[in-house]
One Martini backbone bead per residue (centre of mass of N, CA, C, O) as a GRO file, in nm:
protein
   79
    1UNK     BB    1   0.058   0.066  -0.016
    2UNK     BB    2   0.295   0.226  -0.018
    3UNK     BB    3   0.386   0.214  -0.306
    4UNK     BB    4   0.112   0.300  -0.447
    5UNK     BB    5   0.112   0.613  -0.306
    6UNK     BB    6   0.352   0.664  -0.484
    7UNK     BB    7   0.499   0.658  -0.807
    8UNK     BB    8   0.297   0.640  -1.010
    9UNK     BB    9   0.218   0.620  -1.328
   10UNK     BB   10   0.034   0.824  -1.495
   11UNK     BB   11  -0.021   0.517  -1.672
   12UNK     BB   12  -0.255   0.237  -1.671
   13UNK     BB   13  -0.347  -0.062  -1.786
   14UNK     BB   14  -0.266  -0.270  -1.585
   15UNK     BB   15  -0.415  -0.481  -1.315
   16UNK     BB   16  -0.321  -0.734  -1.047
   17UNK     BB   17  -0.498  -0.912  -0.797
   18UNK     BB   18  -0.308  -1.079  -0.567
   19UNK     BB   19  -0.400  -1.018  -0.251
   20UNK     BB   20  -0.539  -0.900  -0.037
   21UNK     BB   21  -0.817  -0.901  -0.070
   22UNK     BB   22  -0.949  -0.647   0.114
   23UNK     BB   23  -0.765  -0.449  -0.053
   24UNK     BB   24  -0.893  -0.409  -0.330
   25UNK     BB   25  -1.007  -0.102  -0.313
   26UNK     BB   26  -0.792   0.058  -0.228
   27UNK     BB   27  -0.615  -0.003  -0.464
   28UNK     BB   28  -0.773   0.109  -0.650
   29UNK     BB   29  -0.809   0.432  -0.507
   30UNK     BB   30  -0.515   0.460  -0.613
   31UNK     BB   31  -0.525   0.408  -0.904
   32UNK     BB   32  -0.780   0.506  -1.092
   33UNK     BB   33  -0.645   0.803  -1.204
   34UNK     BB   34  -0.425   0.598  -1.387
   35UNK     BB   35  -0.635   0.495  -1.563
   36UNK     BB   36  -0.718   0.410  -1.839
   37UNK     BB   37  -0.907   0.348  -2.122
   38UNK     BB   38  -0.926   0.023  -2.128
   39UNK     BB   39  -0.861  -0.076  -1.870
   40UNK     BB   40  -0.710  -0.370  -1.695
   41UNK     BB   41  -0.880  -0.590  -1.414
   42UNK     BB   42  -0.719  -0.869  -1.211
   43UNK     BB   43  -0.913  -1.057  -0.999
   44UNK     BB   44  -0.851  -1.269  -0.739
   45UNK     BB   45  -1.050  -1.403  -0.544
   46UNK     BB   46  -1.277  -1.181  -0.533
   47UNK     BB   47  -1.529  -1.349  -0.374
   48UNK     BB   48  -1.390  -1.218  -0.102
   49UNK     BB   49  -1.469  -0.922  -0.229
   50UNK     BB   50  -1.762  -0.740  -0.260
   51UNK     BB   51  -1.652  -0.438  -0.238
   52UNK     BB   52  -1.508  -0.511  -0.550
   53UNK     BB   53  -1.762  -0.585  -0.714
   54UNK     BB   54  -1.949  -0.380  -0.683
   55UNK     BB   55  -1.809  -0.191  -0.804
   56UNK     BB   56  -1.733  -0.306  -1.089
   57UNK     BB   57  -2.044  -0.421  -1.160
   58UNK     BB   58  -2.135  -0.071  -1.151
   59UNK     BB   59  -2.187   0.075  -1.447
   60UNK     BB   60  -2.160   0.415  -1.263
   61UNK     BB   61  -1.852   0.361  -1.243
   62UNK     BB   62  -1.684   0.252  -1.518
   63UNK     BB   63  -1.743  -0.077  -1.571
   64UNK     BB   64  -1.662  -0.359  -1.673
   65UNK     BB   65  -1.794  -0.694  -1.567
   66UNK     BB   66  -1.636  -1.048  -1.500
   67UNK     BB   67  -1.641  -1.320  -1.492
   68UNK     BB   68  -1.358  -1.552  -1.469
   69UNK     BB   69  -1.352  -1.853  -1.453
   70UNK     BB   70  -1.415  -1.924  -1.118
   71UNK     BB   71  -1.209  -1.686  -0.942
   72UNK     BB   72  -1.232  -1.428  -1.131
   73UNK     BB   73  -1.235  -1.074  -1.256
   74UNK     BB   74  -1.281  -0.894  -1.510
   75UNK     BB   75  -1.191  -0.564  -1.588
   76UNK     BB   76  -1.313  -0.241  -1.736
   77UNK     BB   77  -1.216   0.108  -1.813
   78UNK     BB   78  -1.412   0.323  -1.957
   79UNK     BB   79  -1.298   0.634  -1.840
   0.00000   0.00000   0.00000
């Protein structure tokens, strides 16, 4: 989270997210001024961490997002 918090490249295209599911909101709050128009966002066991699926499954957010996988998130940054 210090790492993220400073130091990001101006545009990000891709973000994987593979570490403490509950973090996985706050790791957005992070990158996401730093998204791309079609960044993409794979979050691993995603169902495990509801209130980062909420936000990206709604589409007033600005993402487009499908299950992949069994266990899978893929997430398209529309704006």
């Amino acid at each position: 989270m210090q790492t993220l918090a400073r130091d990001l490249p101006e545009y990000i295209d891709l973000v994987l997210l593979d570490g403490a599911k509950s973090l996985y909101p706050e790791v957005l709050d992070l990158v996401e001024d730093h998204l791309k128009p079609r960044a993409f966002l794979v979050a691993d066991n995603a169902d495990y961490c509801p209130e980062y699926l909420e936000r990206v499954r709604a589409p007033a957010n600005g993402y487009l997002s499908i299950p992949f996988a069994d266990d899978v998130e893929l997430s398209m940054r529309m704006a």
